[in-house]
N, C-alpha and C positions, 0 to 999 in steps of 0.2 A: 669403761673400755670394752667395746665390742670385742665376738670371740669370731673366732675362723670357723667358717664351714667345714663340715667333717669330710673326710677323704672318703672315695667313690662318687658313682655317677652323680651328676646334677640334676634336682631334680625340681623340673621347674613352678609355679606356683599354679594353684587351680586356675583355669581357663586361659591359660599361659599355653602357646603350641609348643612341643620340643622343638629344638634348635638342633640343627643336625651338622658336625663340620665339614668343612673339605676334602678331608680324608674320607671321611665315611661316606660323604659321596659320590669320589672316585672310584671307593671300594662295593659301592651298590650299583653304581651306573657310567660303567667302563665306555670311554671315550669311543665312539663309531668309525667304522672307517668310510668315506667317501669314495665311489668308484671314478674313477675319470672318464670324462665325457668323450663316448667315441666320435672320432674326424670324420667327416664325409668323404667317402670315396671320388677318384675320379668319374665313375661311373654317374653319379650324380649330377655332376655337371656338364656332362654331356649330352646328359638327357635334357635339362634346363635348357641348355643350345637348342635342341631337336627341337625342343618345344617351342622354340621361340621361333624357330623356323616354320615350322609348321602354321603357326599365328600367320607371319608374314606372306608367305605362301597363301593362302586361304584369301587375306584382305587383295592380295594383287588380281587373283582369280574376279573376287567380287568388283573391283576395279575395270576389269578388261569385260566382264561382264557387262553393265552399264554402260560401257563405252557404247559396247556394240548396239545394245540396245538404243543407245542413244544417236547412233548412224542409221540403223534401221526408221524411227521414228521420224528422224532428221527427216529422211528421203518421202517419206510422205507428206512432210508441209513443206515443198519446198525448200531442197538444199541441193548441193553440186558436190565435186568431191573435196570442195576445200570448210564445208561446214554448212549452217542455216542461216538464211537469209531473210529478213523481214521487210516489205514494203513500206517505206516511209512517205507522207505525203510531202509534197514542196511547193509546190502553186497550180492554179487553176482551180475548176468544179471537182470537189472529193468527190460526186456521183457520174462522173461522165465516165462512160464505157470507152471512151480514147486515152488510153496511157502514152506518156512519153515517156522516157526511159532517160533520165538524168545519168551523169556519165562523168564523176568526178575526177579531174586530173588534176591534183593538186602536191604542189613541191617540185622537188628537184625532181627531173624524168629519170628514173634509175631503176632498174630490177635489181634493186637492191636486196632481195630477199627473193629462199625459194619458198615456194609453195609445198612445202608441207608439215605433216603433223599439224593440221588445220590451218597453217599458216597464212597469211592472206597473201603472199607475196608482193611482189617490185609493180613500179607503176604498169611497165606492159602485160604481165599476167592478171593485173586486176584490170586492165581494158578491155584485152581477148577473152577474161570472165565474164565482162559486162555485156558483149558482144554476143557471146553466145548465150547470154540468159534473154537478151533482146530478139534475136532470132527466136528462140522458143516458148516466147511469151506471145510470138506476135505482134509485139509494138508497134504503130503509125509514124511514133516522132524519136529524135534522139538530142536530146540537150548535150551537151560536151563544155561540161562549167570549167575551163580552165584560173586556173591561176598559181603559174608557175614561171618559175627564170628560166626553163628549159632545163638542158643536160646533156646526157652524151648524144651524139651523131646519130648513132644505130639506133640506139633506142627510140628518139625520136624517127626516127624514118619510119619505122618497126608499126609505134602507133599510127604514125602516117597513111602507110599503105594497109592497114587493117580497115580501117576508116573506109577509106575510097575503095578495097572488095568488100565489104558490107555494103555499102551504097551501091555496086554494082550487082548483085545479089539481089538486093531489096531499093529495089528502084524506085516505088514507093513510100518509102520512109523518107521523110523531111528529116532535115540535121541542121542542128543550129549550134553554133558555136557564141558561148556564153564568157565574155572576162572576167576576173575578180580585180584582185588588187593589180593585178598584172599578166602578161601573158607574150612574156619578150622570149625572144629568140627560138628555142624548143616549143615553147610553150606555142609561137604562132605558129612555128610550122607544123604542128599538129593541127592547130585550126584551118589552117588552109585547104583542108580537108573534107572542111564544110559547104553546106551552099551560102549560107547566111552568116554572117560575122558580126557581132554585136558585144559593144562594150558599154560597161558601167561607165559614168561622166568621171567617175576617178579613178578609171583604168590607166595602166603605165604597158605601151604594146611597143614594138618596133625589136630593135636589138637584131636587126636581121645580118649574120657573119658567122663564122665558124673562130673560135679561139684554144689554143693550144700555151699552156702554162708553164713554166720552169724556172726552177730558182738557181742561180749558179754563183758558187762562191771560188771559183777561181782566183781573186786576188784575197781571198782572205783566207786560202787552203797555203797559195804562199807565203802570207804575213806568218802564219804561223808553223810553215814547213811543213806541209801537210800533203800528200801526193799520193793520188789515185795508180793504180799500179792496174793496167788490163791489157788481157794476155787476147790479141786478136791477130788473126790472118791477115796479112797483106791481102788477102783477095777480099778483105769483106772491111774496107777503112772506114765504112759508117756504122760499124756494130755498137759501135759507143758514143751512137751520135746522142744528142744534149745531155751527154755527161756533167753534173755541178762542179766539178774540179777543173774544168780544164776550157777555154772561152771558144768558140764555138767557128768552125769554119766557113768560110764564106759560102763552099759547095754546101755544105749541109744545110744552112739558112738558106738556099736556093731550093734545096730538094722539099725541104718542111711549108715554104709559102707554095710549092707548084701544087703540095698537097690539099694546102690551106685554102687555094683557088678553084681547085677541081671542085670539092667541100661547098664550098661560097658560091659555086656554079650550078650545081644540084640544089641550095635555098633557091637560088631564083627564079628556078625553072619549077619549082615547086608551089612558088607563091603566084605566076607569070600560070599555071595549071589551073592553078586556084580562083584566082581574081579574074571573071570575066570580065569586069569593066577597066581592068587593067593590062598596059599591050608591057613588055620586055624593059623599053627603055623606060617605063614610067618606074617600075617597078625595079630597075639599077637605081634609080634617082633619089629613092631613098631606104635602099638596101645599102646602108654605109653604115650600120652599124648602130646608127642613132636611137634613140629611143622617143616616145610622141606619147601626148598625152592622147585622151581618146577623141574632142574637138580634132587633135592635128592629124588625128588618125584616118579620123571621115575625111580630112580637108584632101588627104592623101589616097585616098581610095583603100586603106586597108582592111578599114571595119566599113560596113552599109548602114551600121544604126548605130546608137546613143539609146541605150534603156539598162532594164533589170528582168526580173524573173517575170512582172507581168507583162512588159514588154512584150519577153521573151512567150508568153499563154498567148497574149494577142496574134504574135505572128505564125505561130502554130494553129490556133484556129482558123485563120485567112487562108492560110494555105491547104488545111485538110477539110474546111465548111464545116465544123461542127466545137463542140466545147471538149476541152483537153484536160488531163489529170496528169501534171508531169509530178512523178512518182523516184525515188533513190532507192534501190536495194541492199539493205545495210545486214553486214556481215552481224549476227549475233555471237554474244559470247556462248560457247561450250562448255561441256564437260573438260574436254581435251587443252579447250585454253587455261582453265583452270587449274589442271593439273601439270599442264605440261610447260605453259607461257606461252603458248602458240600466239596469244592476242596482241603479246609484249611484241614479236618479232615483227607485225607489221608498220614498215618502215614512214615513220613520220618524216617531214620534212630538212630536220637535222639528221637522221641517222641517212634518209638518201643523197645526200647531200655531202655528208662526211665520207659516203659510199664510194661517190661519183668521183670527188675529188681526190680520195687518199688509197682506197682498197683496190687500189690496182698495181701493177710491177714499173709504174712509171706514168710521165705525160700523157693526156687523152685528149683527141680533140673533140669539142665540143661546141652545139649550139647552145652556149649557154652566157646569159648575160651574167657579168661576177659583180655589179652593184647590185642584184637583186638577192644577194646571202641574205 
């Protein structure tokens, strides 16, 4: 029988470490105390703010910086105030010292966009841009590449009569009006503007009429109880002329086609300007609206030729005795497009379109053909 360890300390065997308890070590190495971590002030995050400001401040500067720089630069290779322009070739000799100056009118005719913040703008401030880059370049010839349904009234006149004082200005300059896929109603009374008219063999021309649009639900405002309420003067009964609720007075449809004829009366006398080989009544005879292929077009005296772009080099050099370089001036992208979308807002053929027909306070009359959407 084993005996017990004698009372006092333990003592433990050689190369044995002492064992120290718990006690004795709370009593050697008294628990510490942790200080709590101080909160950041307001003051700190304001200055964080500051700072951030101060960032974004700095990059805007170096932003507007560059810009300018990039306007200044702009103006020495050729640019205007809506951005820089690069010469594109498009037919003819790339080395002949005679430029013509291509002149794309393409889509619905609509200034549907302004011109700024490099914006390129609506069809007539990119004509009146082309126009005046053509005057100060000098150019011999003026191509005018239509292919468009037309558009509104105005506008189309707009380009109309810019066309014919360029040409009275620069009486020297040949102008040739070129079709694409089409070039009905707006689109020809812009060409009429030309000397020479000449369509692709798969051009769609004619549409020549003014058209005024509206929808009226009048019986289906009643099916469903539904009543326009307008507060107007006895002295002014057409205020609320082609209102969609309510079906339409026989005066008012008198007043809307005397408009629509006055309209209709201004194409013909505009086409009747245009077409020397054409006398008034030739030129009623198929101003009815119709549309002609480009065969029916010649047959009708509207276009004078059947070709394309080299066509279009040959008749340009006949006319000026030398070899031609018809040349496009095509807007480059920026800085500022980049930044801004300036490039986004120039209006393609759905947004001028969408423009012409919807972004106004009501009906619009127009030379515009509406199978060519």
């Amino acid at each position: 029988m084993s005996s017990l360890p004698p009372d006092g300390p333990h003592v433990p065997p050689p190369g044995v470490p002492p064992q120290v308890s718990a006690r004795e070590r709370s009593a050697a190495w008294p628990t510490a105390t942790v200080a709590p971590r101080e909160s950041r002030g307001v003051a700190f995050f304001v200055a964080i703010f500051l700072g951030i400001l101060l960032v974004a401040s700095a990059g805007l500067n170096v932003l507007l910086m560059l810009l300018s720089i990039g306007s200044i630069a702009g103006s020495a290779v050729g640019s205007d105030d809506s951005g820089v322009y690069d010469e594109t070739h498009v037919a003819g000799d790339r080395n002949a010292r005679t430029k013509v100056l291509q002149i794309a009118i393409h889509g619905a005719i609509a200034e549907a966009a302004s011109a700024v913040m490099g914006g390129a703008g609506g069809t007539v401030t990119q004509v009146r841009r082309a126009l005046r880059q053509a005057a100060a370049d000098n150019v011999e010839g003026l191509l005018l590449h239509i292919d468009s349904p037309g558009g509104g009234v105005t506008d189309s006149d707009e380009i109309y009569r810019m066309i014919v004082a360029f040409r009275r200005e620069h009486p020297d300059v040949r102008v040739l009006a070129l079709f694409g896929d089409m070039a009905a109603s707006g689109g020809y009374y812009v060409a009429a503007a030309a000397q020479h008219i000449m369509a692709r063999r798969t051009s769609i021309t004619g549409s020549i009429g003014v058209i005024m649009s509206a929808w009226n639900f009048a019986e289906a405002a009643k099916k469903f109880g539904i009543e326009q309420v307008a507060i107007k003067s006895e002295r002014t009964p057409f205020k609320d002329i082609l209102s969609p609720t309510r079906p339409m007075r026989d005066d008012e449809h008198t007043m809307l086609v005397g408009i629509v004829d006055e309209l209709y009366d201004q194409f013909v006398t505009v086409v009747d300007e245009g077409r020397s080989g054409m006398d008034r009544a030739q030129v009623l005879a198929v101003a009815t609206g119709a549309i002609y292929t480009a065969p029916q077009a010649l047959a009708n005296g509207l276009v004078d030729e059947i070709g394309d772009h080299e066509t279009a080099v040959a008749w340009f050099e006949k006319q000026l005795g030398k070899p031609v370089d018809i040349v496009e001036r095509r807007r480059r992208v920026g800085l500022a497009d980049l930044l801004f979308g300036a490039a986004a807002r120039k209006p393609n053929s759905e947004q001028a379109l969408a423009s012409l027909l919807t972004a106004s306070t009501g009906p619009r009359f127009l030379y515009f053909w509406e199978g060519g959407r």
